[in-house]
C-alpha positions as a Python dict, from the first residue, in 0.01 Angstrom:
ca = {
    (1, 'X'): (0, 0, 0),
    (2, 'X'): (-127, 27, 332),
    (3, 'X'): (137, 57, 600),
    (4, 'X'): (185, -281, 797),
    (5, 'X'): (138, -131, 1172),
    (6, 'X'): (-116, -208, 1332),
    (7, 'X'): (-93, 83, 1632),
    (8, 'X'): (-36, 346, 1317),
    (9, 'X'): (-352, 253, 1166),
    (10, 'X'): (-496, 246, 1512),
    (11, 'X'): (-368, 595, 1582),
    (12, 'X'): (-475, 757, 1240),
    (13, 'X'): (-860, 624, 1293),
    (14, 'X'): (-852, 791, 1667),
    (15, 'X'): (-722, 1089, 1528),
    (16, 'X'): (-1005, 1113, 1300),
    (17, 'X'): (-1297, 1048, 1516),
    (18, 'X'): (-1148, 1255, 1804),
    (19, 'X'): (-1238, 1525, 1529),
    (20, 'X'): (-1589, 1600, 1624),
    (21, 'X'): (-1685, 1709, 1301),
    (22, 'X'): (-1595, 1379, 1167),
    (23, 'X'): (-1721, 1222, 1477),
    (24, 'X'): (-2101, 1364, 1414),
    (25, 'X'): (-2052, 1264, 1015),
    (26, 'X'): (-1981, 928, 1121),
    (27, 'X'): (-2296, 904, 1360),
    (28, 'X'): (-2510, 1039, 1102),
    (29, 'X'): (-2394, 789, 796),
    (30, 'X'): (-2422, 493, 1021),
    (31, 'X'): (-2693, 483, 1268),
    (32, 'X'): (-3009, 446, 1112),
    (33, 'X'): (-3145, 641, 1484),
    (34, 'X'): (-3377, 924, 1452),
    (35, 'X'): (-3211, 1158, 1665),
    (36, 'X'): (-2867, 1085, 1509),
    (37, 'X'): (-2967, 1344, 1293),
    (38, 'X'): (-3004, 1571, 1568),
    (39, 'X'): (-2583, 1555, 1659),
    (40, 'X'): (-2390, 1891, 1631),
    (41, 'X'): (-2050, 1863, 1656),
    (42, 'X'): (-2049, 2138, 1954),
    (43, 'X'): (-2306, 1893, 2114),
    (44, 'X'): (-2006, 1667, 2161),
    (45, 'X'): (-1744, 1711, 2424),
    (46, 'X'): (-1457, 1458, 2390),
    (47, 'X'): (-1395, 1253, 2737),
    (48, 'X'): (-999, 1267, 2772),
    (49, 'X'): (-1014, 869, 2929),
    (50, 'X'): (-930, 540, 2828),
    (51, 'X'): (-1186, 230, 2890),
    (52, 'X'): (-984, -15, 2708),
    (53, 'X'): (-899, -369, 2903),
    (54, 'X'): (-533, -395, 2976),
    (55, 'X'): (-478, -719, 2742),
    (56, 'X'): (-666, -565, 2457),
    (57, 'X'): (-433, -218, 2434),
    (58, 'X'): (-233, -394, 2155),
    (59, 'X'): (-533, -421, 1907),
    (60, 'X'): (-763, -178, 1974),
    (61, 'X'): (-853, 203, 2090),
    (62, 'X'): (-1161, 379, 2182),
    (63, 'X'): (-1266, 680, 2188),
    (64, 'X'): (-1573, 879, 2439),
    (65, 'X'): (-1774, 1125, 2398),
    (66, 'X'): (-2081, 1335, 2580),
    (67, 'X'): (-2354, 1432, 2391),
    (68, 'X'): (-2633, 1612, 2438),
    (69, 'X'): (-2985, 1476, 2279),
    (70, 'X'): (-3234, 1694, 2380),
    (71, 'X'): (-3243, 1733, 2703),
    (72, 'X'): (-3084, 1415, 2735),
    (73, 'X'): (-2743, 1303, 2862),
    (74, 'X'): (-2562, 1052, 2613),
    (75, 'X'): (-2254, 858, 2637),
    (76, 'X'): (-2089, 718, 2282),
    (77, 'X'): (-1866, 454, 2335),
    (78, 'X'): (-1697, 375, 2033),
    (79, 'X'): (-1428, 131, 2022),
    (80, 'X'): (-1185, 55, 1716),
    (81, 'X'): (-1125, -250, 1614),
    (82, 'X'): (-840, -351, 1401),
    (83, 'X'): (-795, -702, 1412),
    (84, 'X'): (-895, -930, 1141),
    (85, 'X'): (-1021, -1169, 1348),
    (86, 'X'): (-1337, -1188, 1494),
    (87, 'X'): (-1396, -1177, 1850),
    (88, 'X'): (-1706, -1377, 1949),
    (89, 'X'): (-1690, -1241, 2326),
    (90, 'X'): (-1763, -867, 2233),
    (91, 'X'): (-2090, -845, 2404),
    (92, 'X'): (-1943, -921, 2708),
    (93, 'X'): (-1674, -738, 2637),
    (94, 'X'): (-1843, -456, 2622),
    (95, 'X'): (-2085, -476, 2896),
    (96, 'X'): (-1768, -458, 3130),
    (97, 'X'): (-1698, -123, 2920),
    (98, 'X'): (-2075, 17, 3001),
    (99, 'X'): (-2034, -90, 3356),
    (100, 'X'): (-1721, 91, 3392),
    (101, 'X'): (-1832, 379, 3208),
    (102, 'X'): (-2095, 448, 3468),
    (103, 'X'): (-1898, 402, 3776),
    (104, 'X'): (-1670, 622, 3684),
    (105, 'X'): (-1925, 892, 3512),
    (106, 'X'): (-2139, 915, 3776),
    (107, 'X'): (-2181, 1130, 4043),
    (108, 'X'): (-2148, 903, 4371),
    (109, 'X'): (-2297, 1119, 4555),
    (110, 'X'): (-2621, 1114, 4311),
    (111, 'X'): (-2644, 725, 4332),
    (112, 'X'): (-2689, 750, 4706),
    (113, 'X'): (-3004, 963, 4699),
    (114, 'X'): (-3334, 851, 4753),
    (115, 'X'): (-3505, 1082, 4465),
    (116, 'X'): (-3725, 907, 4261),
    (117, 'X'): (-3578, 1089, 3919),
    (118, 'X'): (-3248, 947, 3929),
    (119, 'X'): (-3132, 880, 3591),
    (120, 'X'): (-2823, 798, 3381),
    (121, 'X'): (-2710, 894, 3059),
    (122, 'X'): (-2739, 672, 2829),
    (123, 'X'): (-2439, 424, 2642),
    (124, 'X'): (-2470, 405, 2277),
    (125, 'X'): (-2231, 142, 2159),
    (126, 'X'): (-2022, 156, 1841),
    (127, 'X'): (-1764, -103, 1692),
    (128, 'X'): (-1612, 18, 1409),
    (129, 'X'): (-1407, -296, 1246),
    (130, 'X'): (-1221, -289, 921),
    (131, 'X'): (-1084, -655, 940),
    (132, 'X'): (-1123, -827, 576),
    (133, 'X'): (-1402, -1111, 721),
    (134, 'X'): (-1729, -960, 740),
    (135, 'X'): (-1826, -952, 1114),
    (136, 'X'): (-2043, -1220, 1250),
    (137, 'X'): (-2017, -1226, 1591),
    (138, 'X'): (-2321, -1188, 1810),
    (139, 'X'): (-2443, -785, 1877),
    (140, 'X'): (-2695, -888, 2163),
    (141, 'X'): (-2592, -953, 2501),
    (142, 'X'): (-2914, -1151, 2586),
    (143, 'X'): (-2807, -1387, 2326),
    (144, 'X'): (-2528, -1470, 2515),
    (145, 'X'): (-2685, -1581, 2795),
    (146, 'X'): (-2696, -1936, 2888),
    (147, 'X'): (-3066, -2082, 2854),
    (148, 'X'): (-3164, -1722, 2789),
    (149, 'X'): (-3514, -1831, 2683),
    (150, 'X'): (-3605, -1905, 3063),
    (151, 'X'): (-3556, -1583, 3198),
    (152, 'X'): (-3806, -1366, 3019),
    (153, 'X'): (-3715, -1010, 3087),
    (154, 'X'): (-3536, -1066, 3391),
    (155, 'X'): (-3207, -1080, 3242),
    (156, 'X'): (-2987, -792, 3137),
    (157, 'X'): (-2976, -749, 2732),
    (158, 'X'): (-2853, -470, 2488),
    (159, 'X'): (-2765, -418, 2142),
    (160, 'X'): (-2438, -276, 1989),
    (161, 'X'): (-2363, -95, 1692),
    (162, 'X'): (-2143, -256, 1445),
    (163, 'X'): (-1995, -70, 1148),
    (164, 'X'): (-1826, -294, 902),
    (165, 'X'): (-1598, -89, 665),
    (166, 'X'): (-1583, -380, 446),
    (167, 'X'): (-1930, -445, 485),
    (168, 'X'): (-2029, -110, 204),
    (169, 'X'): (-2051, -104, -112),
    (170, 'X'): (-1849, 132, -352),
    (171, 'X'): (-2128, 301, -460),
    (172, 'X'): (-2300, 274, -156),
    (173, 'X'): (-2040, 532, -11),
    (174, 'X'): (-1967, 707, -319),
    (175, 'X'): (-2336, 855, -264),
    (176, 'X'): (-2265, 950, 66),
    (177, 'X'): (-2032, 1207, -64),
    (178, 'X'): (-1893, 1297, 298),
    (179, 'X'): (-1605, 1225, 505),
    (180, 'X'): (-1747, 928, 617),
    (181, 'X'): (-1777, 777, 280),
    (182, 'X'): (-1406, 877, 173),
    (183, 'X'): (-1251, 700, 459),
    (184, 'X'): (-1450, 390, 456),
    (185, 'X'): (-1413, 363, 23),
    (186, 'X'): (-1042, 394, 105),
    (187, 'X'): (-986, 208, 354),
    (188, 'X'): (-1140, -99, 222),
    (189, 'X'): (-945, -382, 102),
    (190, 'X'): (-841, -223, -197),
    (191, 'X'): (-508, -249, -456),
    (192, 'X'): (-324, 76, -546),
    (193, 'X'): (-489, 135, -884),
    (194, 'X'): (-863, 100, -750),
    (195, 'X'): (-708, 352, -435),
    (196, 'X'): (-603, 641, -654),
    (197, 'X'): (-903, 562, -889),
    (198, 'X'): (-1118, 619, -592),
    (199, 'X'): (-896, 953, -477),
    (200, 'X'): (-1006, 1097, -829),
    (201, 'X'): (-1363, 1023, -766),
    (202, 'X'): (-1346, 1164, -390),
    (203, 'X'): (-1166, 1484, -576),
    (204, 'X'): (-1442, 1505, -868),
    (205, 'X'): (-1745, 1443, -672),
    (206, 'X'): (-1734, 1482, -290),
    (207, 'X'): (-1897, 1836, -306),
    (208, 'X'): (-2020, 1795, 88),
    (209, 'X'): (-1694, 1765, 238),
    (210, 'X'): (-1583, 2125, 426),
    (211, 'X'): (-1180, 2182, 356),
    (212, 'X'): (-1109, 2117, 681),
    (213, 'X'): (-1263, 1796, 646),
    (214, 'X'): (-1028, 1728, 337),
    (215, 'X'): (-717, 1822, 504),
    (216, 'X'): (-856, 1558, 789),
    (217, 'X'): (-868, 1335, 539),
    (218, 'X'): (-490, 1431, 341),
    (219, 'X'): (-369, 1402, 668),
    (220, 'X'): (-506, 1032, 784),
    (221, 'X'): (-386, 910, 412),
    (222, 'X'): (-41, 1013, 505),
    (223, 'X'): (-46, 851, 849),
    (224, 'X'): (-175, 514, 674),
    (225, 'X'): (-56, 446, 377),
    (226, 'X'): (303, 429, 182),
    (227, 'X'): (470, 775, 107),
    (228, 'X'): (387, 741, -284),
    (229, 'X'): (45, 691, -240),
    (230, 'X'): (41, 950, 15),
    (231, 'X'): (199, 1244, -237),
    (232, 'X'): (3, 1118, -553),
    (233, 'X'): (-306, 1116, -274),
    (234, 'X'): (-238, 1523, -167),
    (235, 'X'): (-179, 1592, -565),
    (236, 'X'): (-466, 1488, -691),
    (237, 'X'): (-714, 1592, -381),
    (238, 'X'): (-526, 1913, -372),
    (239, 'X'): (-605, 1978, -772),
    (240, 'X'): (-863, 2191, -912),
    (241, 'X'): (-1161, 1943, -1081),
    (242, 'X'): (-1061, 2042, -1458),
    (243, 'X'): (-683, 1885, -1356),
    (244, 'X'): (-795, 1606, -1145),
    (245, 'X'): (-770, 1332, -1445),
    (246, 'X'): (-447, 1500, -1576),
    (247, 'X'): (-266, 1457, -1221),
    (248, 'X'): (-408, 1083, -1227),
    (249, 'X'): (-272, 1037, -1538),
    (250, 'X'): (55, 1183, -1395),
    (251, 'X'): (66, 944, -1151),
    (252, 'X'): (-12, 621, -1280),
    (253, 'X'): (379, 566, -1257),
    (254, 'X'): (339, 576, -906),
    (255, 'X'): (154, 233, -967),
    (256, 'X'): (377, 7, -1150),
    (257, 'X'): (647, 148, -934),
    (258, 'X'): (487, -11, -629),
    (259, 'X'): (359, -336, -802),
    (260, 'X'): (723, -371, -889),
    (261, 'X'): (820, -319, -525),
    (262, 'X'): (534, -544, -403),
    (263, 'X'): (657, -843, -657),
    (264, 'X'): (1045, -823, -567),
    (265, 'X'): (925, -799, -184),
    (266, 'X'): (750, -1141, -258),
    (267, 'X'): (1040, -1286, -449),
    (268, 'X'): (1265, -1184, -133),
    (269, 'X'): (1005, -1337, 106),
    (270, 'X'): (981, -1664, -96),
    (271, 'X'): (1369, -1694, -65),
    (272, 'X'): (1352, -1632, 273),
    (273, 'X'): (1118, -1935, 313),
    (274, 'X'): (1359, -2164, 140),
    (275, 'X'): (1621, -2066, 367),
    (276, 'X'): (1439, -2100, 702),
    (277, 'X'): (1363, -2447, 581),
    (278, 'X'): (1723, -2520, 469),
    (279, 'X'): (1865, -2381, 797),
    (280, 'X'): (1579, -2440, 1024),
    (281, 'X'): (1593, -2138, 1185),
    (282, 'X'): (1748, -1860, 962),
    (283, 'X'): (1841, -1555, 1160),
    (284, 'X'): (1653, -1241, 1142),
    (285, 'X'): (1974, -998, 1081),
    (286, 'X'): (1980, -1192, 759),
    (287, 'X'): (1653, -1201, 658),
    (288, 'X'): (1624, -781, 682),
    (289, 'X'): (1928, -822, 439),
    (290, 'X'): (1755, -1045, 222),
    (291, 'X'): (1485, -786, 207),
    (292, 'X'): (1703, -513, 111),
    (293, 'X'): (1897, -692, -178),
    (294, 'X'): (1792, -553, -573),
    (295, 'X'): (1622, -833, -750),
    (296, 'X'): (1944, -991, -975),
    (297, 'X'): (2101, -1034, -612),
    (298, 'X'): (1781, -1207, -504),
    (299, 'X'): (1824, -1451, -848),
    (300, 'X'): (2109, -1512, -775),
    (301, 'X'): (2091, -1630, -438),
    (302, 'X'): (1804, -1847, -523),
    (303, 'X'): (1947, -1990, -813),
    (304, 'X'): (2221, -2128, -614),
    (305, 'X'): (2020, -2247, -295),
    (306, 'X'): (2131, -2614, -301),
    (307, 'X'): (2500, -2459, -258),
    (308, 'X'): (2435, -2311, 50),
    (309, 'X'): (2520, -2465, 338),
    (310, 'X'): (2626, -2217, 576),
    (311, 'X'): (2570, -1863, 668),
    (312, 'X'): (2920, -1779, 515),
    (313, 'X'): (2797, -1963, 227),
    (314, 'X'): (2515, -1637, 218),
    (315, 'X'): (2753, -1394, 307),
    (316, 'X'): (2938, -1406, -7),
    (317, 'X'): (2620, -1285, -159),
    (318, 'X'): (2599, -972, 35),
}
C-alpha cells in the first residue's frame, strides 16, 4: 500500500512539518510541556539549513525551526527518522546536532563579550520515528556516559523527545481529532482495508482540522501511498459526511484489487527465489520481467522449474 521509497516517504513527512501549522499541531499533541501550548504557528520561522551528518542523508531529514516562547529564544530540532532499525547511538548523535546548531546560530561576536547576560536559545529535541519496532534506545545523554554515576553533575546530560508513530493507539489518536492524529493513524503499520476504514473515520469525525490542513493531508497521502489508495483517499475525504459511507462502499473494489496485486507480486517474488537458487545468481533484467508477467505466465514458469536450465530455457516463457 505504502510506496516502497524510502526518500519519498522522507520527503512527504518534511513537507508536512515544514507546514507550520502542522508543525505547531504536532508540538502541541506530543509534548506533554506547558508552554507547548503557548506555540503559534507565526511564532515559528522555518530555518532554510540542513544539520544532518553526511552518512546519515540516505535515511533521514530534519527539519529547524525558531520559536519564540515568551520572551524566550527557542530552537526545535526535529529530525525524521525512517529506518526500522533502531539506532542505539542517537544521544550522541544528537548532541553533535545541538553543538552544531549553536555554532552556527550564534552570533560570534556575542560569545566574545564579557556581559554577564549572555544567553542562548534553547534546543528542544524531537525524533519522530515510524519504524515498526517500538523505540528503545536510550533518550538521555548522561546515560551514555561511561561510569556516569561518578561524576555527579559535572557531566553534560539532556533529554530528547521521542515520538513513536507506532507507539499510539487507534483511539488514542482518533480523539485527537487533528492533523496530527490523521497522519500518525495512517501512517501506522496498517493493511489497505483498516487504511480506508480509518480515511472514513478521519472524514466523519475530524471536525478540528482547518481545510487547508485537509488538503495537507490529501496531498501527503498522494506522495506516500499507491495511486488507488490515493484516489479512493481524495474521494472519500473530499465527500460531504451524509456520502462518506456510500463512497467507502464504492471503493471497497479498490481493496481486493490490490490484495490481488499484493498476492501475484508474492507469487512472482517466490519464483524469483527458486531461480536465484537454481542459477545462483539470476540476473536482475530478468527478474523485473518476472515481475511484470500475469499470473498463468507465472504458473507456468514455476510449474516447469526443474526444466530450466538456462536463461534461454526462461526466455521461451517471455
Amino acid at each position: 500500500m505504502k510506496k516502497d521509497i524510502n526518500n519519498i516517504h522522507d520527503k512527504g513527512y518534511k513537507d508536512l512539518y515544514s507546514n507550520q501549522e502542522v508543525f505547531t499541531n504536532l508540538v502541541k499533541d506530543t509534548l506533554n510541556y506547558s508552554w507547548a501550548n503557548e506555540i503559534k504557528p507565526s511564532d515559528l520561522i522555518l530555518v532554510d539549513k540542513s544539520y544532518i551528518q553526511p552518512n546519515y542523508h540516505d535515511k533521514e531529514s530534519d527539519i529547524v525551526y525558531r520559536a519564540k516562547v515568551g520572551d524566550e529564544e527557542v530552537i526545535f530540532f526535529v529530525l525524521l527518522e525512517f529506518q526500522s532499525t533502531i539506532d542505539y547511538s542517537m544521544p550522541i548523535r544528537l548532541f553533535f546536532y545541538i553543538s552544531e546548531i549553536l555554532r552556527r546560530e550564534i552570533d560570534p561576536e556575542e560569545i566574545k563579550s564579557k556581559s554577564k547576560n549572555i544567553k542562548i536559545p534553547a534546543v528542544v529535541l524531537i525524533v519522530l520515528y515510524n519504524g515498526q519496532k517500538h523505540w528503545d534506545a536510550e533518550i538521555s545523554f548522561r546515560n551514555m556516559v561511561n561510569k556516569e554515576e561518578l561524576f555527579s553533575n559535572s557531566i553534560i546530560d539532556f533529554t530528547y523527545n521521542i515520538v513513536d508513530v507506532n507507539n499510539y493507539s487507534r483511539d488514542t489518536l482518533l480523539n485527537l481529532k487533528s492533523i496530527t492524529g490523521a497522519i500518525f493513524l495512517l501512517d501506522q503499520k496498517i493493511n489497505e482495508e483498516e487504511f480506508l476504514e480509518r480515511i472514513k473515520l478521519i472524514a466523519l469525525t475530524f471536525d478540528k482540522m482547518s481545510e487547508s490542513e485537509r488538503n495537507i493531508l490529501l496531498h501527503w497521502i498522494t506522495q506516500t501511498t499507491e495511486e488507488p489508495i490515493a484516489k479512493s483517499s481524495k474521494e472519500i475525504l473530499l465527500a460531504d459526511k451524509r456520502e462518506v459511507v456510500n463512497v467507502v462502499a464504492n471503493n471497497s473494489n479498490i481493496i481486493k484489487e490490490m490484495e490481488e496485486k499484493a498476492e501475484l507480486r508474492g507469487e512472482a517474488k517466490s519464483l524469483i527465489s527458486l531461480l536465484n537458487i537454481k542459477f545462483l545468481e539470476f540476473p536482475k533484467e530478468y527478474e523485473e520481467k518476472i515481475m511484470r508477467l500475469n499470473e498463468e505466465k507465472i504458473g507456468e514458469i514455476t510449474r516447469n522449474i526443474f526444466n530450466i536450465n538456462s536463461l534461454s530455457d526462461v526466455d521461451k516463457f517471455f
